[in-house]
N, C-alpha and C positions, 0 to 999 in steps of 0.2 A: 490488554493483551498486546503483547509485541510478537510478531513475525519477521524474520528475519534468517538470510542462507548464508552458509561461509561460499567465499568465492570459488573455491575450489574444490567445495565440497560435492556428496551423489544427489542431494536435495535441492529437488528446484524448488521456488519461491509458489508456485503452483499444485505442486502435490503437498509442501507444508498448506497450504492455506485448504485445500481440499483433505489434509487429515485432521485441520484442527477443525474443521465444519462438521467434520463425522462426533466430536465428541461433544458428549452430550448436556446440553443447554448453552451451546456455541449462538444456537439462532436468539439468545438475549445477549450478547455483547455487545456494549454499551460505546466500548470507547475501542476501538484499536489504534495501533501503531505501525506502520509497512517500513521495517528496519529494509537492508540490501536482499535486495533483490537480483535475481541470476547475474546480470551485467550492467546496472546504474549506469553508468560513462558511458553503454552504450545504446542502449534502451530504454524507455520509459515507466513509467510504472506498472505492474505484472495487469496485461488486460482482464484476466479472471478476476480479478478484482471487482469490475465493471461490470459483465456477466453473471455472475455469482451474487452482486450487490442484494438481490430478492430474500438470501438465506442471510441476508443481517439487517431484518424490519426494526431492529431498537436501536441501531447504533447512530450515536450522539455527538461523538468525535472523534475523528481521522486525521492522522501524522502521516502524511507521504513525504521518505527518504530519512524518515531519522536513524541514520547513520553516523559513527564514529568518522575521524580522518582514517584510521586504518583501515574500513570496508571501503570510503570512498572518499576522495577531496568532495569539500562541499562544492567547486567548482565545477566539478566532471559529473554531478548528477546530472543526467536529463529528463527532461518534463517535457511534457506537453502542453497540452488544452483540458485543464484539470475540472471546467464547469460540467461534461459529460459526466462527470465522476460525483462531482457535487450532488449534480439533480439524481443521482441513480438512489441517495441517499436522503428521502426528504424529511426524515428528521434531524437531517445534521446540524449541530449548533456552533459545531463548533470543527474548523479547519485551518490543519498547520502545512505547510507546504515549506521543506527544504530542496536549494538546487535551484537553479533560475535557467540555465538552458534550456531556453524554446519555452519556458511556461506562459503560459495563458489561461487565461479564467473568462469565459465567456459565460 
């Protein structure tokens, strides 16, 4: 599953991810992928992600920022400290991280 909001669009990255958990056999997604989110170049990755992590107990692998050049230079993504994100998901096997400003994986 990809998630993913136009820049300019009425959808935040937050209510899309809060309506695709409403549909139904969302809590066995397996693999996601966190396309652009409200403002990448100037934020981090959507925290409901991290909050929310409980309503995805099967998922196996996570893509934070896979986005095009046209939602965002791979440059101007910003990241954080992505091992918070990590543990929230303890089956994860597998994680792809685009975007290197500020990233950290503790």
């Amino acid at each position: 599953v990809r998630l993913s909001v136009e820049y300019d669009g009425d959808m935040t990255w937050e209510n899309l991810f809060h309506q695709y958990l409403s549909l139904p056999g969302a809590e066995n997604t397996r693999a996601l992928s966190v396309g652009a989110w409200d403002e990448p170049f100037e934020a981090t990755y959507p925290p409901v992600l991290l909050r929310d992590a409980h309503r995805l107990p099967h998922l196996r692998a996570l893509f934070v920022g896979e986005m095009s050049s046209e939602e965002c230079e791979l440059s101007w993504i910003q990241q954080t400290d992505l091992g918070p994100l990590a543990r929230a998901f303890p089956e994860l096997t597998y994680l792809q991280i685009r975007g290197g400003e500020g990233l950290r994986l503790t």
